[in-house]
ZAKE-834024 format. One record per residue: x negated, y negated, z of N, C-alpha, C, CB in turn. Coordinates in pm, whole numbers, padded with zeros to 5 digits, always signed. Glycine has a CB too. Layout:
BEGIN
XYZXYZXYZXYZ
...
end
This chain:
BEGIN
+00044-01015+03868+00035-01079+03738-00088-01166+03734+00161-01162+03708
-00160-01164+03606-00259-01264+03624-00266-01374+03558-00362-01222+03611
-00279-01493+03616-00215-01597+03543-00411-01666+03520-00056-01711+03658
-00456-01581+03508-00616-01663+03465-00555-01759+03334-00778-01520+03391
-00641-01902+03355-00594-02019+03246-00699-01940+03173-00612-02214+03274
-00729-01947+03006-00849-01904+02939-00828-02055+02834-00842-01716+02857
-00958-02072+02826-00983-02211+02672-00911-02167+02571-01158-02235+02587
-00990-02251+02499-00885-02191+02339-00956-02084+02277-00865-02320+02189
-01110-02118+02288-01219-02012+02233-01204-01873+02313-01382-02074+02256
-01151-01878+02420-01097-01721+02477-01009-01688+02460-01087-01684+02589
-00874-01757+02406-00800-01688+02382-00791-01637+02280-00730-01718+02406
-00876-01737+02187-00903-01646+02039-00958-01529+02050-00994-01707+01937
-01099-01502+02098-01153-01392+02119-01123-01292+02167-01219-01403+02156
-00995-01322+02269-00959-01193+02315-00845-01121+02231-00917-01207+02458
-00776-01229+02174-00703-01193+02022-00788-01156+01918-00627-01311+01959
-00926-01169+01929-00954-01081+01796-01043-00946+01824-01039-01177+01682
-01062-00922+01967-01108-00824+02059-01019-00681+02057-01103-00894+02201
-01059-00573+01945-00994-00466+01920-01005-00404+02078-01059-00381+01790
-00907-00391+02138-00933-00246+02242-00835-00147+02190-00898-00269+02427
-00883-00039+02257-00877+00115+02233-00885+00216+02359-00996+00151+02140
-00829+00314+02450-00795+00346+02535-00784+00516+02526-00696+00264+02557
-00866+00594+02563-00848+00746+02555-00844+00802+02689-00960+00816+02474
-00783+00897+02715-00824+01013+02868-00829+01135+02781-00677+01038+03028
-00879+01208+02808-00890+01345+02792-00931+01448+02926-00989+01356+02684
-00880+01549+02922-00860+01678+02997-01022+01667+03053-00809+01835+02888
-01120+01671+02989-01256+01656+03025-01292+01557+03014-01335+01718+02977
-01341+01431+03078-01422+01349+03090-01576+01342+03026-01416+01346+03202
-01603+01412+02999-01752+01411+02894-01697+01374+02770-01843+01572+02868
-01628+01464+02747-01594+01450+02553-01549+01316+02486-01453+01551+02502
-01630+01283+02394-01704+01237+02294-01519+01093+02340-01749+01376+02100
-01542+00993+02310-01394+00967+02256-01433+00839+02123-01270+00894+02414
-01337+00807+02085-01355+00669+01980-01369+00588+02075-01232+00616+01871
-01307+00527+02191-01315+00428+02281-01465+00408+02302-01238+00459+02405
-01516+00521+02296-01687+00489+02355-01771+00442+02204-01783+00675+02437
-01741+00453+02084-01804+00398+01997-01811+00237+02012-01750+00443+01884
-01951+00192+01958-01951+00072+01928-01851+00053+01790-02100+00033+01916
-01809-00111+01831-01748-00134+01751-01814-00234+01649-01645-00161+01805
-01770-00208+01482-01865-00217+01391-01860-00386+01399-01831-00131+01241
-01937-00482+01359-01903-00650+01342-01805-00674+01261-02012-00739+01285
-01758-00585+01143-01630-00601+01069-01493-00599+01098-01630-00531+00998
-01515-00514+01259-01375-00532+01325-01389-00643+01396-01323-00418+01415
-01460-00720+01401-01475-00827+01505-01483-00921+01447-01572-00826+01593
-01468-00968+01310-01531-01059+01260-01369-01137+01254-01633-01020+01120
-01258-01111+01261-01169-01214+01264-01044-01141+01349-01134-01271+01106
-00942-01216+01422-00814-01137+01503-00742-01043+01364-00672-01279+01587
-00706-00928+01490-00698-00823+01378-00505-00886+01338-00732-00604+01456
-00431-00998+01425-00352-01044+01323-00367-01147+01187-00274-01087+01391
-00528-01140+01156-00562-01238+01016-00597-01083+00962-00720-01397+01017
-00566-01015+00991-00620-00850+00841-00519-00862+00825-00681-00657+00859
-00494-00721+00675-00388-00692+00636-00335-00560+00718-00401-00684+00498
-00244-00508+00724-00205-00347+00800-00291-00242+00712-00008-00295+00786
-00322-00300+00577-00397-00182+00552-00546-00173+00615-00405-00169+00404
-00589-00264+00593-00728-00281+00671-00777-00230+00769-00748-00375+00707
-00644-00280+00864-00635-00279+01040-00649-00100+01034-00438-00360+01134
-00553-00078+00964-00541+00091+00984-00678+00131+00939-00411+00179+00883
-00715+00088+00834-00851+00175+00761-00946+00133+00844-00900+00141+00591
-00953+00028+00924-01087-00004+00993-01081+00094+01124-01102-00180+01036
-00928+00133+01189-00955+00183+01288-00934+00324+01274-00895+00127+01381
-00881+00401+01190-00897+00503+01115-01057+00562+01104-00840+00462+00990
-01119+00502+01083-01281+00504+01054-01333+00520+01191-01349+00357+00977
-01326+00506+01253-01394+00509+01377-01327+00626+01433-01385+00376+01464
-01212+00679+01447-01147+00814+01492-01226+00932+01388-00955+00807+01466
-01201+00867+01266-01275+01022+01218-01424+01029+01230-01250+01059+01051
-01514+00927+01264-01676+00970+01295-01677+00995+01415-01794+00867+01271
-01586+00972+01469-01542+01046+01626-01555+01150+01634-01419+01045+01679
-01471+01196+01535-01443+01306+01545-01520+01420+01438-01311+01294+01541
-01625+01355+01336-01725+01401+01280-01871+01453+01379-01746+01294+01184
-01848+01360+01469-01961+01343+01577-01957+01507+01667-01915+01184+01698
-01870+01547+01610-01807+01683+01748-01821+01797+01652-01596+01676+01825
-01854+01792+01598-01838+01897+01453-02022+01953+01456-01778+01771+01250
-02066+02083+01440-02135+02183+01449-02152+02155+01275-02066+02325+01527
-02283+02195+01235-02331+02219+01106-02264+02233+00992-02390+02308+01108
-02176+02369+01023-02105+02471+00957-02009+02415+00913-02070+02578+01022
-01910+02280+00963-01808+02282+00919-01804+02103+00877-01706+02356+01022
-01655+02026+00823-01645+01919+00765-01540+01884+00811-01655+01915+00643
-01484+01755+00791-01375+01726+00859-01278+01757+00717-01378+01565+00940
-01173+01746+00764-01093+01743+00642-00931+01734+00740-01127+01907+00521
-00852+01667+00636-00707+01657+00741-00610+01714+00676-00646+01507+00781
-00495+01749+00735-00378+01828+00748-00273+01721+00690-00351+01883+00906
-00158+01775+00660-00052+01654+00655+00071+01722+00746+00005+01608+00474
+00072+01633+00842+00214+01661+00935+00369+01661+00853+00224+01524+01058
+00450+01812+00842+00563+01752+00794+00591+01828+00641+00537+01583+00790
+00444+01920+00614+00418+01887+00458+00357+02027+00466+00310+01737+00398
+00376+02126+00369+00318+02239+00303+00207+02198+00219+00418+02312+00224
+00144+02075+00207+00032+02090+00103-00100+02094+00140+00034+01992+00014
-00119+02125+00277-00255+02216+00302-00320+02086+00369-00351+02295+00142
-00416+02123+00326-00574+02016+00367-00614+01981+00262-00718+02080+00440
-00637+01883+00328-00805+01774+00199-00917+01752+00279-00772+01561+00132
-01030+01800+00205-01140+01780+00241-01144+01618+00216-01237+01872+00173
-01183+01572+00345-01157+01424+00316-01323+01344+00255-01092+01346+00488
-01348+01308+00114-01481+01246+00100-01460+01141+00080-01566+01285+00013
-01363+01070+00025-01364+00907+00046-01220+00877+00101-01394+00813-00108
-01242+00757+00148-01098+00708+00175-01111+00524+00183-01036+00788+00343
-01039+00465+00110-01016+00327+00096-00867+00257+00144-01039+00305-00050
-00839+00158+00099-00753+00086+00122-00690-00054+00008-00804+00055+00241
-00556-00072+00018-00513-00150-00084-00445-00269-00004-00418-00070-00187
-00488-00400-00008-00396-00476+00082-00253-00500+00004-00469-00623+00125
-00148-00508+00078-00135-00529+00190-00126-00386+00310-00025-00614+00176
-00058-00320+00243+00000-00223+00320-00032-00036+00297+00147-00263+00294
-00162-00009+00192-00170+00123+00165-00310+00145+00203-00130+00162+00022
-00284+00290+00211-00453+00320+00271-00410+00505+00197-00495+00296+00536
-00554+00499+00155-00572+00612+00032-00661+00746+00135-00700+00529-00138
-00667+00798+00095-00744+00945+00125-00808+01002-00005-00632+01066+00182
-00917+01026-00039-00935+01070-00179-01013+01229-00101-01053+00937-00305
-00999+01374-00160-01077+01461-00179-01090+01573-00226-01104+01471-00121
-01090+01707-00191-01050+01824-00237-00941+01880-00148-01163+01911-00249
-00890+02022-00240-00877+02152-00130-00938+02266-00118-00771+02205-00128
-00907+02347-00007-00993+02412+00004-01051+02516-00146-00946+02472+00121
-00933+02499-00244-01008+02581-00353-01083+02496-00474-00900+02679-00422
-01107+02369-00415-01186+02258-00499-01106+02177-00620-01314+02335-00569
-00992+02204-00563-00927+02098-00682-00954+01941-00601-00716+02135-00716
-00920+01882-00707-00872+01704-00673-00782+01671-00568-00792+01634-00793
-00802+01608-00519-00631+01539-00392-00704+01424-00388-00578+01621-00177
-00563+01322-00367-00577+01178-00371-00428+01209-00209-00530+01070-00582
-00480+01091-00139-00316+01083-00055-00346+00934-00072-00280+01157+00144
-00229+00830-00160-00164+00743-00121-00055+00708-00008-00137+00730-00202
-00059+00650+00138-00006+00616+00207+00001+00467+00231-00035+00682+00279
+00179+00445+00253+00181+00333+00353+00172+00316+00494+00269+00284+00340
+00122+00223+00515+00074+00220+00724+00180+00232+00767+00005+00069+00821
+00297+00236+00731+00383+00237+00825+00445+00426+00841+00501+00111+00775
+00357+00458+00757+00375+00615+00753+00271+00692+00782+00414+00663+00633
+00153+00636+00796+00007+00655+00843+00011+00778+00925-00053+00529+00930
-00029+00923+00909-00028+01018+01007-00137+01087+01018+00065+01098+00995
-00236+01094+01039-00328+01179+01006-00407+01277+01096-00400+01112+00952
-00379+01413+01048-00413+01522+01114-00571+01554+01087-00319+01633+01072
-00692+01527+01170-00784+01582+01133-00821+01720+01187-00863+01501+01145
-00916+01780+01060-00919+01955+01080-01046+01945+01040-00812+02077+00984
-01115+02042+01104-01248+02105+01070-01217+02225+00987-01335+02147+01201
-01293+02219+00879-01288+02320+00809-01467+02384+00767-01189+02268+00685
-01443+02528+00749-01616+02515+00711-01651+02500+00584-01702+02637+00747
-01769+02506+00574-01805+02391+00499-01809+02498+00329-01984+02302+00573
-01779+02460+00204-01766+02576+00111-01914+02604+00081-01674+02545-00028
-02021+02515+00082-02156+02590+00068-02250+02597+00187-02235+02528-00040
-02279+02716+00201-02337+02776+00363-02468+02684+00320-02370+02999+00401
-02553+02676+00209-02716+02631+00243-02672+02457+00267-02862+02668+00072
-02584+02450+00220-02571+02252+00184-02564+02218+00321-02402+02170+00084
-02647+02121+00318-02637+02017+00459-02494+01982+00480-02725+01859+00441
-02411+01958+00564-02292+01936+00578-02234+01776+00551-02272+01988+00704
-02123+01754+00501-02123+01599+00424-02029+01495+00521-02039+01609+00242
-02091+01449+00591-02066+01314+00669-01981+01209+00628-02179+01250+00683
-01830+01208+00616-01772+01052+00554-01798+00962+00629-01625+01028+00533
-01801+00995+00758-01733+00857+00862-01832+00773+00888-01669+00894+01020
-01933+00902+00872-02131+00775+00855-02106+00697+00757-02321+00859+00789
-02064+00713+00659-02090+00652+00512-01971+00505+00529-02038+00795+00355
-01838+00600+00572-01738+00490+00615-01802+00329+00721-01618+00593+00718
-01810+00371+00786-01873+00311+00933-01997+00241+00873-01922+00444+01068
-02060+00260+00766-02194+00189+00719-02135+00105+00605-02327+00299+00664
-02040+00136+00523-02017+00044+00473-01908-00079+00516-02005+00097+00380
-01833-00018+00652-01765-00174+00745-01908-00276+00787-01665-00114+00946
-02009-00214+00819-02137-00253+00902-02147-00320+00765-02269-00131+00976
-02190-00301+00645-02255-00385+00523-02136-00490+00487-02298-00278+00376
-02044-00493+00512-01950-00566+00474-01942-00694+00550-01840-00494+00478
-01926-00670+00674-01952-00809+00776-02096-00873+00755-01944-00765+00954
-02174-00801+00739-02305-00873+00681-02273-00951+00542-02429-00756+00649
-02226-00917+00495-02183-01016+00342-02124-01129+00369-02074-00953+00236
-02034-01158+00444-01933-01246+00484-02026-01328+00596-01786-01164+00541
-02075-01278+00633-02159-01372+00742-02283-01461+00689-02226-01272+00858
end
């Protein structure tokens, strides 16, 4: 057991110190654990966010994770565990405090999808799908996600 005394300023910090923990079968591959983490997750203990936040902030970092692994051709888009209604191409996704976190995008035959969720039901299956136009550069959320946590802690600071 480790009984290290810490100040008060460490114990805060280590309360507001997101960790995150992966193994995988191969040791090279890519994980979220190895991303930097953005200043917006750091900027206060993740028990002063709301659950929606907490989820959408760390949500964001799994899917550019997992954007990061993805070949030209294809996009992320997620599944719903549980559920016959296919995939959504995922292009935005936000959050409502206290407790909801949204998914906005298509399906694969270009209609609309919205997923309203509560965190406490939070499941999310991500899928590569390819991409519906072969010349189009392929469309990046989690950059866009991940840049706007990065612009956000800059505001507040």
């Amino acid at each position: 057991m480790d009984n290290k005394i810490m100040t008060s300023a460490e114990a805060l910090e280590g309360a507001a110190l997101p960790r995150c923990h992966e193994v995988h079968t191969d040791p090279t591959r890519p994980k979220a654990s190895d991303q930097k983490m953005p200043a917006a997750m750091m900027d206060k203990p993740a028990a002063q966010k709301s659950p929606a936040q907490w989820a959408y902030e760390r949500t964001v970092l799994y899917l550019k994770n997992f954007e990061e692994q993805l070949d030209a051709d294809h996009e992320i888009a997620m599944g719903f565990a549980g559920d016959n209604s296919g995939v959504v191409k995922i292009e935005g996704m936000g959050y409502f405090d206290p407790d909801i976190v949204t998914f906005y995008g298509t399906d694969p035959a270009g209609g609309r999808m919205q997923l309203v969720q509560h965190v406490s039901q939070l499941s999310v299956l991500f899928r590569a799908l390819p991409k519906q136009v072969k010349s189009a550069k392929a469309n990046r959320i989690g950059f866009r996600l991940l840049e706007d946590l990065e612009n956000a802690a800059k505001e507040t600071t």
